[in-house]
N, CA, C and O atoms as a GROMACS GRO file, in nm:
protein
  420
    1UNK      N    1  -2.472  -4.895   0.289
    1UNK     CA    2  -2.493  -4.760   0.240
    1UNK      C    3  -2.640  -4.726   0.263
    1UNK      O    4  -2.743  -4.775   0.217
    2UNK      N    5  -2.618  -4.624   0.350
    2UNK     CA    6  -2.786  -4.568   0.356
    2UNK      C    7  -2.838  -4.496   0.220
    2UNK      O    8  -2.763  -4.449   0.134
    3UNK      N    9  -3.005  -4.494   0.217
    3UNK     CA   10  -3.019  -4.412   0.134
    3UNK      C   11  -2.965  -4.311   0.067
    3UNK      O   12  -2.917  -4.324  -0.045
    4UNK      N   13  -2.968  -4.189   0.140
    4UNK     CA   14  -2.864  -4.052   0.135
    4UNK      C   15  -2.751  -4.071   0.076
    4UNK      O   16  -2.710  -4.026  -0.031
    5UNK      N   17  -2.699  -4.145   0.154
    5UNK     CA   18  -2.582  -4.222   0.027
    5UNK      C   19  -2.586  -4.295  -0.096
    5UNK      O   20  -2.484  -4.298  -0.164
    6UNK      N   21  -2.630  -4.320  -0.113
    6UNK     CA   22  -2.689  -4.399  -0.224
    6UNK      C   23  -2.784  -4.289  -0.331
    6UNK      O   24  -2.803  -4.344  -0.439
    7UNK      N   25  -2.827  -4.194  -0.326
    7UNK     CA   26  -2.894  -4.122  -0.388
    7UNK      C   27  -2.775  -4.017  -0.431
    7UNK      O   28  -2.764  -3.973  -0.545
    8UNK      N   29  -2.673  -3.978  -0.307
    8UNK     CA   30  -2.543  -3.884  -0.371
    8UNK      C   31  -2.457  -3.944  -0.439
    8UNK      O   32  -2.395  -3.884  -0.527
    9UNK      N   33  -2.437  -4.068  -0.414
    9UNK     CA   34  -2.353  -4.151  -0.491
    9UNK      C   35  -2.372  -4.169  -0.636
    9UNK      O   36  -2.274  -4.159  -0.710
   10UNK      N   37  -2.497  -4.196  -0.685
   10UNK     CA   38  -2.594  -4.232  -0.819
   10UNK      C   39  -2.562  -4.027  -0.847
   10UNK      O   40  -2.502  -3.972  -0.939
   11UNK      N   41  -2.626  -3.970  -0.736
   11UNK     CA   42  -2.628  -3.807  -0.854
   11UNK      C   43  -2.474  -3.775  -0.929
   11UNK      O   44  -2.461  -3.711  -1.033
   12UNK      N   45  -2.373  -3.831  -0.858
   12UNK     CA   46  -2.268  -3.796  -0.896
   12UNK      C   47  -2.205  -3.852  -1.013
   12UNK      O   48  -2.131  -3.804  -1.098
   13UNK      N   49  -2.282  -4.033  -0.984
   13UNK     CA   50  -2.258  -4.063  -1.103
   13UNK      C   51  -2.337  -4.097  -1.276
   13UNK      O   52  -2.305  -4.171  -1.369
   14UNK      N   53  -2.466  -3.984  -1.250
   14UNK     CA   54  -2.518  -3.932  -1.315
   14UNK      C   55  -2.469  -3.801  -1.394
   14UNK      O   56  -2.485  -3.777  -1.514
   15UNK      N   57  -2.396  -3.712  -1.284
   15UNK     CA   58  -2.379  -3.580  -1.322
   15UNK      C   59  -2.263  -3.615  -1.426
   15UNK      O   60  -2.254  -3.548  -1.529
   16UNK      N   61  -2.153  -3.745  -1.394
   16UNK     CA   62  -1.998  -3.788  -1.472
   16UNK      C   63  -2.064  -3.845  -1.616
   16UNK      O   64  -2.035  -3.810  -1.730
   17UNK      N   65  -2.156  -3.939  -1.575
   17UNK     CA   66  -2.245  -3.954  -1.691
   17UNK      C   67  -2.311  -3.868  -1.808
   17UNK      O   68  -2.339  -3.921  -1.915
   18UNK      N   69  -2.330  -3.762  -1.787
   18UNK     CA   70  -2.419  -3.662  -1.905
   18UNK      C   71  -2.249  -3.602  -1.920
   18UNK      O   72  -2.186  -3.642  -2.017
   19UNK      N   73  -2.206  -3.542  -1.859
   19UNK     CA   74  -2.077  -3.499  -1.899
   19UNK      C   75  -1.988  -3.550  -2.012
   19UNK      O   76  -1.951  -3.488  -2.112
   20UNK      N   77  -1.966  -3.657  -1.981
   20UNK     CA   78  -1.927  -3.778  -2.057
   20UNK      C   79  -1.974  -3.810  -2.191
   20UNK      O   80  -1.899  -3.829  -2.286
   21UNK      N   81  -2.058  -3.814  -2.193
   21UNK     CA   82  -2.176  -3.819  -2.331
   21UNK      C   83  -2.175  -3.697  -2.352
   21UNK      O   84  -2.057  -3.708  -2.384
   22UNK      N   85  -2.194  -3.588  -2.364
   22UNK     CA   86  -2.143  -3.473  -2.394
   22UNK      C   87  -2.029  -3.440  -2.493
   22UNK      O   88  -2.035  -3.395  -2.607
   23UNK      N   89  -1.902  -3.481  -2.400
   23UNK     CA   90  -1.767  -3.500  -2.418
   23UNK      C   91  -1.783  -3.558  -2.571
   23UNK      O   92  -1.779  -3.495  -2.677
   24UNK      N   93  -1.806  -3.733  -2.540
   24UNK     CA   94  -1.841  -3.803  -2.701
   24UNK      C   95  -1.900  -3.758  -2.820
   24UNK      O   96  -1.864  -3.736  -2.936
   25UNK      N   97  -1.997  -3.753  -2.756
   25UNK     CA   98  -2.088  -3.669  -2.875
   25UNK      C   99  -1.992  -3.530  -2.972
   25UNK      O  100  -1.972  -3.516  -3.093
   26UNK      N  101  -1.965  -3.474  -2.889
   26UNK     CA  102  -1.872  -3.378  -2.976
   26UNK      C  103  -1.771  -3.440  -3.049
   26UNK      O  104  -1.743  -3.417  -3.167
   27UNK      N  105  -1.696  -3.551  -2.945
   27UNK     CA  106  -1.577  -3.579  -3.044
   27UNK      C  107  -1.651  -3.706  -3.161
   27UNK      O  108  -1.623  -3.688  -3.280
   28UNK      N  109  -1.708  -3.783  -3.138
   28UNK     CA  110  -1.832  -3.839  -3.244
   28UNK      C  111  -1.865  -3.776  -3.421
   28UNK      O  112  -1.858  -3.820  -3.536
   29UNK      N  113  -1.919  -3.602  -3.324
   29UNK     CA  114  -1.960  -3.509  -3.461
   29UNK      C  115  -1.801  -3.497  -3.492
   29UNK      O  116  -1.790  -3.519  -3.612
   30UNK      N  117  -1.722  -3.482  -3.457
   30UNK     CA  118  -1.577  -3.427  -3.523
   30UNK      C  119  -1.526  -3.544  -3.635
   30UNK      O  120  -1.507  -3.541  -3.756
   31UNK      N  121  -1.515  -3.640  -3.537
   31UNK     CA  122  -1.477  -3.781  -3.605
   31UNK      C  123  -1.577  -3.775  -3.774
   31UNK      O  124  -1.522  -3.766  -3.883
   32UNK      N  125  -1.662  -3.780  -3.762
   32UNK     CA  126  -1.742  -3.737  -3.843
   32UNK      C  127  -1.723  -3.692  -3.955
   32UNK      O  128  -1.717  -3.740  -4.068
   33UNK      N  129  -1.713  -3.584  -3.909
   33UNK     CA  130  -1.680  -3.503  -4.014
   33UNK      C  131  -1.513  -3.498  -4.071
   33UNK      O  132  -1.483  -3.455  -4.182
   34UNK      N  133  -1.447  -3.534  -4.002
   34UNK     CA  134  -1.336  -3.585  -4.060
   34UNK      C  135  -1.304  -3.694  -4.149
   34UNK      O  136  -1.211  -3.705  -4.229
   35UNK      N  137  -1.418  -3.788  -4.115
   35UNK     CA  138  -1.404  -3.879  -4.217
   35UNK      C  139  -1.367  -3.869  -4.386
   35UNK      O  140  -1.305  -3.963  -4.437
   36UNK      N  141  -1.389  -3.810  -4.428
   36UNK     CA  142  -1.405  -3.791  -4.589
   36UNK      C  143  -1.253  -3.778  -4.621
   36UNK      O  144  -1.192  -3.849  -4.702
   37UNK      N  145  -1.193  -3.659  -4.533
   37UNK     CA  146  -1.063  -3.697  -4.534
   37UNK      C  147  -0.981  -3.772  -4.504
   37UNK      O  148  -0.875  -3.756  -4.564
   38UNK      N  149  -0.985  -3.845  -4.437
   38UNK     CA  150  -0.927  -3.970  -4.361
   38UNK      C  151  -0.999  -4.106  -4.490
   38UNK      O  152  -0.938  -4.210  -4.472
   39UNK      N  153  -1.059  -4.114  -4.553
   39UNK     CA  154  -1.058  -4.178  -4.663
   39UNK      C  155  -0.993  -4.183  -4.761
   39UNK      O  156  -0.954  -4.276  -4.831
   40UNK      N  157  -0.973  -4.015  -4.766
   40UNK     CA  158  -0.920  -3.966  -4.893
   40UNK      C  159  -0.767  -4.037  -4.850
   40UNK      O  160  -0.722  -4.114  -4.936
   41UNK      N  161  -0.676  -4.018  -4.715
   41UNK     CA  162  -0.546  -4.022  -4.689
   41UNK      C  163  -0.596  -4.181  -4.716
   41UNK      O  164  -0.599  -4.187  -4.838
   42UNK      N  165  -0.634  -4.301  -4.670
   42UNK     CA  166  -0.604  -4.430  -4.612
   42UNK      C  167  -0.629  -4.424  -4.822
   42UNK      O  168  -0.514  -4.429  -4.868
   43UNK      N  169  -0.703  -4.419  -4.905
   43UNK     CA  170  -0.691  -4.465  -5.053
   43UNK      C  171  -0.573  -4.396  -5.072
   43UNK      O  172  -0.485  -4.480  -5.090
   44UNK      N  173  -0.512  -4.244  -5.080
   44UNK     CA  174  -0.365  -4.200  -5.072
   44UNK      C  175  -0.262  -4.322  -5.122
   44UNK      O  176  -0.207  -4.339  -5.230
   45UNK      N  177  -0.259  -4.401  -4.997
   45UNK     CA  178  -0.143  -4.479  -4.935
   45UNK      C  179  -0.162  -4.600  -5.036
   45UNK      O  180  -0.254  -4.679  -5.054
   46UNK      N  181  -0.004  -4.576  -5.111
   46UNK     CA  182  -0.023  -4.690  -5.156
   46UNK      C  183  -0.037  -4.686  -5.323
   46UNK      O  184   0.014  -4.757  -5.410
   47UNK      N  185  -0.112  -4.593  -5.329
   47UNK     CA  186  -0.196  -4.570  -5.447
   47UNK      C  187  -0.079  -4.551  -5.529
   47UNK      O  188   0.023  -4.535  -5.462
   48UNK      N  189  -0.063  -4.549  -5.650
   48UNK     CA  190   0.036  -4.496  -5.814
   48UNK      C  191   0.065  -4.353  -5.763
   48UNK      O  192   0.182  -4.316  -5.776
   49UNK      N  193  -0.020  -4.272  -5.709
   49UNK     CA  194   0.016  -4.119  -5.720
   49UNK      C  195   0.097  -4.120  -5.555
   49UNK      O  196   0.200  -4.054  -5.545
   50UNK      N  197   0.057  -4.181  -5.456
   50UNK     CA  198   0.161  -4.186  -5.378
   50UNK      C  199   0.291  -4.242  -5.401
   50UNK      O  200   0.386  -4.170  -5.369
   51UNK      N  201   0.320  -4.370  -5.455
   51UNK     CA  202   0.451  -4.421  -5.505
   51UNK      C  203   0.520  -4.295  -5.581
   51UNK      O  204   0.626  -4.241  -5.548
   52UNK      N  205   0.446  -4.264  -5.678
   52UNK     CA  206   0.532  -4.123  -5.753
   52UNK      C  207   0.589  -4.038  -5.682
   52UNK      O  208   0.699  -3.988  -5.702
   53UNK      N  209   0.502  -4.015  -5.576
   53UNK     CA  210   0.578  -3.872  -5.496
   53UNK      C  211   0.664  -3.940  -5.373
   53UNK      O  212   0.753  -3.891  -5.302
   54UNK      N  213   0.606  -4.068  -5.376
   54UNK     CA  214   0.753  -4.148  -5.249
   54UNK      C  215   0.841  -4.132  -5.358
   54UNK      O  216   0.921  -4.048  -5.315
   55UNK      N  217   0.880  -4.166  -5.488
   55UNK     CA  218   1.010  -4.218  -5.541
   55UNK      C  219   1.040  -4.020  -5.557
   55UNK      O  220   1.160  -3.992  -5.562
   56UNK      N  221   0.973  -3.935  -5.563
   56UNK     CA  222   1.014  -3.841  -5.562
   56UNK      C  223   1.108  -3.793  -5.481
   56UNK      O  224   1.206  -3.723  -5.510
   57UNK      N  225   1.075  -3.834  -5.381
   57UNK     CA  226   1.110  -3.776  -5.229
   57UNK      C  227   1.258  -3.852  -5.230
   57UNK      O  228   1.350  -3.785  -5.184
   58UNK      N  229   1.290  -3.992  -5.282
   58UNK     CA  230   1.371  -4.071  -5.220
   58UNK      C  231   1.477  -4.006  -5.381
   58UNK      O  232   1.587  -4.058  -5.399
   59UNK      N  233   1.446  -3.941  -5.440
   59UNK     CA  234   1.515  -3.883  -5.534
   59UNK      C  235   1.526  -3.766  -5.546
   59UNK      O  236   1.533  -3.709  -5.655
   60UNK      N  237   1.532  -3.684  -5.389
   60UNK     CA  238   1.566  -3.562  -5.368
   60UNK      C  239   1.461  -3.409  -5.407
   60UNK      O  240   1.468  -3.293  -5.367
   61UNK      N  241   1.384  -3.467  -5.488
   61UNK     CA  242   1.313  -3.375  -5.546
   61UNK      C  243   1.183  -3.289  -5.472
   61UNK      O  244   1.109  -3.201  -5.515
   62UNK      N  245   1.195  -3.366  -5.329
   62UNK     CA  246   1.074  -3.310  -5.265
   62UNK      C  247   1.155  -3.211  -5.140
   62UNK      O  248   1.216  -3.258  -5.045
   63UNK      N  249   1.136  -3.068  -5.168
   63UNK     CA  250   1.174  -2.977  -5.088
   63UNK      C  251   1.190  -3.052  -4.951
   63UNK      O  252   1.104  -3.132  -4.916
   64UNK      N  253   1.324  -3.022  -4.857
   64UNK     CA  254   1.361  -3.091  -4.741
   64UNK      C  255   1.256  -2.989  -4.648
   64UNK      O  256   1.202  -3.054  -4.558
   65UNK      N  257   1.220  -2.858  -4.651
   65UNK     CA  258   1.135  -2.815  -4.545
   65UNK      C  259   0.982  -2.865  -4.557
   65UNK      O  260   0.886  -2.845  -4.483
   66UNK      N  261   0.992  -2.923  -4.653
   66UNK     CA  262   0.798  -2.970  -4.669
   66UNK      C  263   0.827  -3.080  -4.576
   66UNK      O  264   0.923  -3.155  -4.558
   67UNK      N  265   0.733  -3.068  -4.533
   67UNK     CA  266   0.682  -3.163  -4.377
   67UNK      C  267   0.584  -3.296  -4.498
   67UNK      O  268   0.474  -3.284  -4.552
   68UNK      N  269   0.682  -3.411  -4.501
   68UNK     CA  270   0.613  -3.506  -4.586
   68UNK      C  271   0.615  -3.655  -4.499
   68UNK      O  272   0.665  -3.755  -4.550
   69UNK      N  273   0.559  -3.657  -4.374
   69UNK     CA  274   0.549  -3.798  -4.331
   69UNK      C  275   0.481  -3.886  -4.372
   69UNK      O  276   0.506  -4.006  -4.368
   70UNK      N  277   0.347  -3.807  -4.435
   70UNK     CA  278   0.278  -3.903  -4.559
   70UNK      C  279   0.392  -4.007  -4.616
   70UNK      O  280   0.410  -4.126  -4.586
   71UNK      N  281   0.439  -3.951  -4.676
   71UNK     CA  282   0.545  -4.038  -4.771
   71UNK      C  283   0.654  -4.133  -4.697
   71UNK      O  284   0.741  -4.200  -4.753
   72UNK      N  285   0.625  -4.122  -4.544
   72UNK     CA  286   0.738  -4.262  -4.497
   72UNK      C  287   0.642  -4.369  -4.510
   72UNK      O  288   0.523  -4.352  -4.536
   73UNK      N  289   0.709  -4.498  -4.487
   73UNK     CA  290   0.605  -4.624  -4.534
   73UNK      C  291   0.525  -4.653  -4.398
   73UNK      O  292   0.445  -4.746  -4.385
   74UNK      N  293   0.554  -4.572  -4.309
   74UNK     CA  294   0.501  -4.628  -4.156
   74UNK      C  295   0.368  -4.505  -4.122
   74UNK      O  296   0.255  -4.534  -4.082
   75UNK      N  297   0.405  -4.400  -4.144
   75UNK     CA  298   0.314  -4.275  -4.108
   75UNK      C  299   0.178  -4.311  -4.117
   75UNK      O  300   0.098  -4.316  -4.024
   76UNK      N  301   0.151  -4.345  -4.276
   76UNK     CA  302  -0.026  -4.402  -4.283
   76UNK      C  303  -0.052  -4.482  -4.222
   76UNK      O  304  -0.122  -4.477  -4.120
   77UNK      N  305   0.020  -4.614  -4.288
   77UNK     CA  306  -0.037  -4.749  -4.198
   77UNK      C  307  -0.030  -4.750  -4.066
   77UNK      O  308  -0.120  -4.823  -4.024
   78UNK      N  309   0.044  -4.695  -3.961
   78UNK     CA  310   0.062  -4.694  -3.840
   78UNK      C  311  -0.121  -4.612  -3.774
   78UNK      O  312  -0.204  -4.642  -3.688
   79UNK      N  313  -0.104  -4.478  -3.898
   79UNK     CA  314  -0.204  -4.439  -3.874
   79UNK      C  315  -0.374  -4.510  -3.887
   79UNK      O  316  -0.466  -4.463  -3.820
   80UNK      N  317  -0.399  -4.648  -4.000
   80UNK     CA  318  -0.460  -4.706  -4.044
   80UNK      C  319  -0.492  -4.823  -3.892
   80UNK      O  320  -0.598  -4.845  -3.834
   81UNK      N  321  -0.374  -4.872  -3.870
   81UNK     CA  322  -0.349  -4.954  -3.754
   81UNK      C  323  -0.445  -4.899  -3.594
   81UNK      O  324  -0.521  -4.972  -3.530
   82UNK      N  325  -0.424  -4.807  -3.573
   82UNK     CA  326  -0.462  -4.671  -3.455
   82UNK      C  327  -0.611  -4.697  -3.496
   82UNK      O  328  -0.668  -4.748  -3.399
   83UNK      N  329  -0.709  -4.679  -3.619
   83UNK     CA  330  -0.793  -4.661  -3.638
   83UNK      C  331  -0.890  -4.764  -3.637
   83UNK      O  332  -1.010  -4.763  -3.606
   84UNK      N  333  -0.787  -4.885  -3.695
   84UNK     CA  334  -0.843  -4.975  -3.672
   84UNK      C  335  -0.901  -5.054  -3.533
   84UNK      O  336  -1.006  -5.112  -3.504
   85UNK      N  337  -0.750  -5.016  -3.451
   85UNK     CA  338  -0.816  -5.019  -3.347
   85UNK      C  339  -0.879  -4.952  -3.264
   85UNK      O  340  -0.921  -5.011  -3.164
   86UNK      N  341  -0.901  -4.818  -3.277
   86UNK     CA  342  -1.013  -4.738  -3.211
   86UNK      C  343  -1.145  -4.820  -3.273
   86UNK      O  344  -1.206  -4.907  -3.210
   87UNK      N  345  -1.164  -4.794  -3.354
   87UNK     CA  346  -1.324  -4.869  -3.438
   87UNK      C  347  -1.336  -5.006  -3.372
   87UNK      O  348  -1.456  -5.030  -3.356
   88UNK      N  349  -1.278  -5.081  -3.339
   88UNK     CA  350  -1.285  -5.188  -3.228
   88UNK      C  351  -1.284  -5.164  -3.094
   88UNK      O  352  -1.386  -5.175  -3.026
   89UNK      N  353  -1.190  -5.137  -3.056
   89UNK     CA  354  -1.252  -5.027  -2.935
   89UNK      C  355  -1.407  -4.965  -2.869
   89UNK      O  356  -1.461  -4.964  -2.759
   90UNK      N  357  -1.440  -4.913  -3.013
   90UNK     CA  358  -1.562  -4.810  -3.011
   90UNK      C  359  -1.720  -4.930  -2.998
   90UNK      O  360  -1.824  -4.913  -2.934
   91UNK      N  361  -1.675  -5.057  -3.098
   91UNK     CA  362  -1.782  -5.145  -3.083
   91UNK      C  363  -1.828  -5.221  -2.947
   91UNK      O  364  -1.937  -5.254  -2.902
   92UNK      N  365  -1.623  -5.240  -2.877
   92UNK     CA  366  -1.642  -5.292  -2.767
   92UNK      C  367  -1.755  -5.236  -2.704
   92UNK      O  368  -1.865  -5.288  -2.686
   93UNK      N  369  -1.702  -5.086  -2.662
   93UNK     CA  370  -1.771  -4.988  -2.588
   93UNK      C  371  -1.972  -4.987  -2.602
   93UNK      O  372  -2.062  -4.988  -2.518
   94UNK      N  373  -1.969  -4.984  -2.776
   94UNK     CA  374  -2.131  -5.027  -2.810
   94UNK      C  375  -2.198  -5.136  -2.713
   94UNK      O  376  -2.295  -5.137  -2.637
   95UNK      N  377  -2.099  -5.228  -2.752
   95UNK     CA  378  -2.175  -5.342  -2.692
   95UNK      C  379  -2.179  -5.324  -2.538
   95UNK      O  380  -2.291  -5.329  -2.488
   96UNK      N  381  -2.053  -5.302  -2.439
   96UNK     CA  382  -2.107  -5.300  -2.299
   96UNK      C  383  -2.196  -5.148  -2.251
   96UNK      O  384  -2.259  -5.135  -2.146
   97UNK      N  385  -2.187  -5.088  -2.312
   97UNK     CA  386  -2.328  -4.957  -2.314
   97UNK      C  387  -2.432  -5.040  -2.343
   97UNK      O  388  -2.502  -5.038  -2.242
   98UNK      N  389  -2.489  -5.124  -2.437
   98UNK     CA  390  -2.621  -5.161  -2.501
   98UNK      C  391  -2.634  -5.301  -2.363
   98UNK      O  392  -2.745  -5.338  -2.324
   99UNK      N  393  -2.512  -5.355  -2.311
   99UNK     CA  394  -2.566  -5.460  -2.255
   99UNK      C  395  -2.575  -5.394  -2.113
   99UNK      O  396  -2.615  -5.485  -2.041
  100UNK      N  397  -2.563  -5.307  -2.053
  100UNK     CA  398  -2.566  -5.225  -1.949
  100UNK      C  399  -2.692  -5.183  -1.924
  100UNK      O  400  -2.741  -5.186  -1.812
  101UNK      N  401  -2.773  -5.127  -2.069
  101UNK     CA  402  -2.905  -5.107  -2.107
  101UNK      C  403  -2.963  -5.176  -2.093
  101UNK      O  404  -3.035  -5.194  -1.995
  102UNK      N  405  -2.950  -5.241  -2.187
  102UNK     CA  406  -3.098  -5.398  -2.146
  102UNK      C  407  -3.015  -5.540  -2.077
  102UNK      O  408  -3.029  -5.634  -2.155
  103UNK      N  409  -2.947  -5.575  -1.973
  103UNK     CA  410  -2.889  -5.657  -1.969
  103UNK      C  411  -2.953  -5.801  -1.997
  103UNK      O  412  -2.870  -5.888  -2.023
  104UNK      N  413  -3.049  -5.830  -1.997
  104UNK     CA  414  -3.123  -5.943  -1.995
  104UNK      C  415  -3.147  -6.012  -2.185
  104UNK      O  416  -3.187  -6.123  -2.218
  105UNK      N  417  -3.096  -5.871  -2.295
  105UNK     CA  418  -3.108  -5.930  -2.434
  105UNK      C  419  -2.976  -5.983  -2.454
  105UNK      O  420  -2.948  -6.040  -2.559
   0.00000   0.00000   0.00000
């Protein structure tokens, strides 16, 4: 690869680069800010006041048009599961970004 090449090659994958980080960064701030709720659901699950409104549900009492997947036993945890592994995921990612950076620490 000649120079020229090598200089369009790198701009391009500079230009995918800021894009990219861009991209994150937004979904980062979102994640973010979602958190508080996504606490609130993962303590939810599980909890005395969820059992109440599961045994509700399994005793007819929870309107059939209310949209209640909360209350199947798979909906959260499946959702807990997903998160867990994104957040592993996300460290992977830390670490080969940071060792990409300084490869030599």
């Amino acid at each position: 690869m000649d120079a020229l090449e090598k200089i369009e090659a790198m701009e391009q994958v500079l230009s995918q680069s800021i894009e990219q980080s861009n991209r994150l960064w937004q979904i980062l701030e979102t994640a973010q800010e979602h958190m508080p709720r996504l606490e609130d659901l993962f303590a939810y699950y599980g909890s005395p006041e969820w059992r109440e409104h599961f045994e509700l549900d399994e005793q007819g009492k929870i309107p059939k048009h209310l949209p209640r997947g909360v209350l199947s036993e798979d909906g959260i945890y499946n959702t807990i599961l997903d998160y867990r592994e994104l957040a592993q995921t996300m460290r992977t990612l830390a670490d080969q970004i940071d060792q990409a950076i300084s490869p030599e620490e």
